[in-house]
N, C-alpha and C positions, 0 to 999 in steps of 0.2 A: 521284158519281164511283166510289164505290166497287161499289156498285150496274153500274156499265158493264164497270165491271172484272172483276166477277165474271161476268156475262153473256159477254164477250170469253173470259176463261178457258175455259169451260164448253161450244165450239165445237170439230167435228170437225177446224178449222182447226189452232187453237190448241194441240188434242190432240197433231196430227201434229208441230208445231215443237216442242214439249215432247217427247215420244218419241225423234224424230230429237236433240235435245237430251242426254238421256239414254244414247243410243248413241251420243253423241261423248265423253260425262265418261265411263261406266263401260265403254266398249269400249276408248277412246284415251286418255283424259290421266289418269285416275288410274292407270294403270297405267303410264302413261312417269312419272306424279308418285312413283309408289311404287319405282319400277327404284331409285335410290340407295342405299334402307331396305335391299334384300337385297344390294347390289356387290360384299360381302366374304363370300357366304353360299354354303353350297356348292350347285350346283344339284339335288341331288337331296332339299332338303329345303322342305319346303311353303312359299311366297314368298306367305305370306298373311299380313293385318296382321289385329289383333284384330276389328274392324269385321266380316272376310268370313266367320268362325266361323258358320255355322250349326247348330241355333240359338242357339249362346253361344260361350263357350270358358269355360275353366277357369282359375282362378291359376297351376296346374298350366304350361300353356302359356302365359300371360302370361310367368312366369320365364322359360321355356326359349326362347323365341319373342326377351324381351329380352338375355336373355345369348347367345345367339347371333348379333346381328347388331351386336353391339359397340357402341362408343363412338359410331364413325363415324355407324352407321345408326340407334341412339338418336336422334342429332341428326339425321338424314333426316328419321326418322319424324314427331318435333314439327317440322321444318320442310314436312312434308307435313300436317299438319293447318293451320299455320296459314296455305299458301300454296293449299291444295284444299278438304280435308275439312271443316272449318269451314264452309266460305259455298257452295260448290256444288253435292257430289255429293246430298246429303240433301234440299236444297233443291229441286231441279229434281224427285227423284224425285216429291217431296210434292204439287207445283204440280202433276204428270203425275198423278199420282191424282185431287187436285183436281178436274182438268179431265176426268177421265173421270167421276167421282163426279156432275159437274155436267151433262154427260153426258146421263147416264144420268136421273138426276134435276134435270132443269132448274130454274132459280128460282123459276118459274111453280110449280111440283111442292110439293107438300105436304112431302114427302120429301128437299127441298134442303139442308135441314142437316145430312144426310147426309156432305157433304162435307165437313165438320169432321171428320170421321173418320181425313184425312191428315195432322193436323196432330199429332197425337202419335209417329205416327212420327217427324216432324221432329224435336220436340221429345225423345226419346229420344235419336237420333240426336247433338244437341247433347250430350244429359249425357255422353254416351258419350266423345265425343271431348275433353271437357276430360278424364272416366278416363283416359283412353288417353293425353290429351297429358302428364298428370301423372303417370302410371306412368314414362313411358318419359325423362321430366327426372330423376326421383327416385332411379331403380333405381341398387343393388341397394336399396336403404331404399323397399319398394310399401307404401302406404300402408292400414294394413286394411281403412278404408272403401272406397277406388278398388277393391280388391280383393273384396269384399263385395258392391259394387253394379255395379260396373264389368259383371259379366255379367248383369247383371237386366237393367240400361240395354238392351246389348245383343240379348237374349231380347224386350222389349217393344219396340223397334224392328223388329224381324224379324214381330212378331204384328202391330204395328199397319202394316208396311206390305204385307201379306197377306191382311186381315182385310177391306178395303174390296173386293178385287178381284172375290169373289164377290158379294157384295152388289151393284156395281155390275151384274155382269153380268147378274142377277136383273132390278134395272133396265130394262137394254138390253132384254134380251127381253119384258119387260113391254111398251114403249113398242115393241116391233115389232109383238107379237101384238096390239095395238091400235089400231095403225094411224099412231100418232104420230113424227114426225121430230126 
């Protein structure tokens, strides 16, 4: 079963609804999810949650980022992790890699375990948003460690969901200049 599953993923098909996927969470709904976090913020200042920091963000703007969007948009924000960021944006990215990775380098392929390569992104991605989600209950009292690791989490999530893309693509043209489908 699981063997099928991974086969299924690993299709141009499957790619495109993963992709298309992906352009519905990070194009449209995390961003109508995130609109309440800034409501009371002025619009000329950056409406970006600690997650879109590339490649990190600093304590620095953790504080300033939390005290400026108040009480109200604290509680936005942890109600945006556990009604979005939690369970879909990271996830669907992960699977879309997956499914290129597998791709690229099919099961058959020597080279198929390759696509465990998107699964630390994921897994970043989670540490990150229990950070985030516990910075943002706690403040003004941020907790050294959330603060400490909260941009590593961060920074390794940004590498590991980068780091497969070339590789894959190395892949891809591998399996063209050889004639392979």
């Amino acid at each position: 079963m699981i063997v099928d599953l991974v086969a299924a993923i690993g299709t141009w098909p499957a790619f495109g609804v993963l992709l298309l996927l992906c352009f519905l969470f990070f194009g449209y709904l995390v961003p109508k999810a995130k609109a309440p976090i800034f409501a009371n913020v002025a619009t000329e200042l950056p409406h970006k949650v600690l997650d879109e920091y590339f490649p990190s963000w600093t304590p620095e703007i953790a504080e300033q980022l939390l005290a400026q969007i108040g009480p109200g948009g604290r509680a936005a924000y942890r109600r945006f992790y556990v009604t979005m960021d939690f369970w879909f944006p990271g996830t669907i990215a992960a699977l879309t890699t997956a499914s290129l990775m597998l791709i690229a380098f099919p099961p058959s392929s020597a080279c198929s375990w390759l696509c465990v390569l998107a699964a630390p992104s994921w897994l970043f991605d989670v540490a990150e948003n229990v950070t985030n989600f516990q910075m943002a209950g706690a403040y003004p009292q941020l907790s050294s460690v959330a603060v400490r690791f909260g941009p590593s989490f961060t920074r390794a999530k940004w590498v590991f969901a980068i780091i497969p893309l070339p590789i894959a693509s190395i892949g891809l043209v591998f399996r063209l200049c050889h004639g392979q489908q």
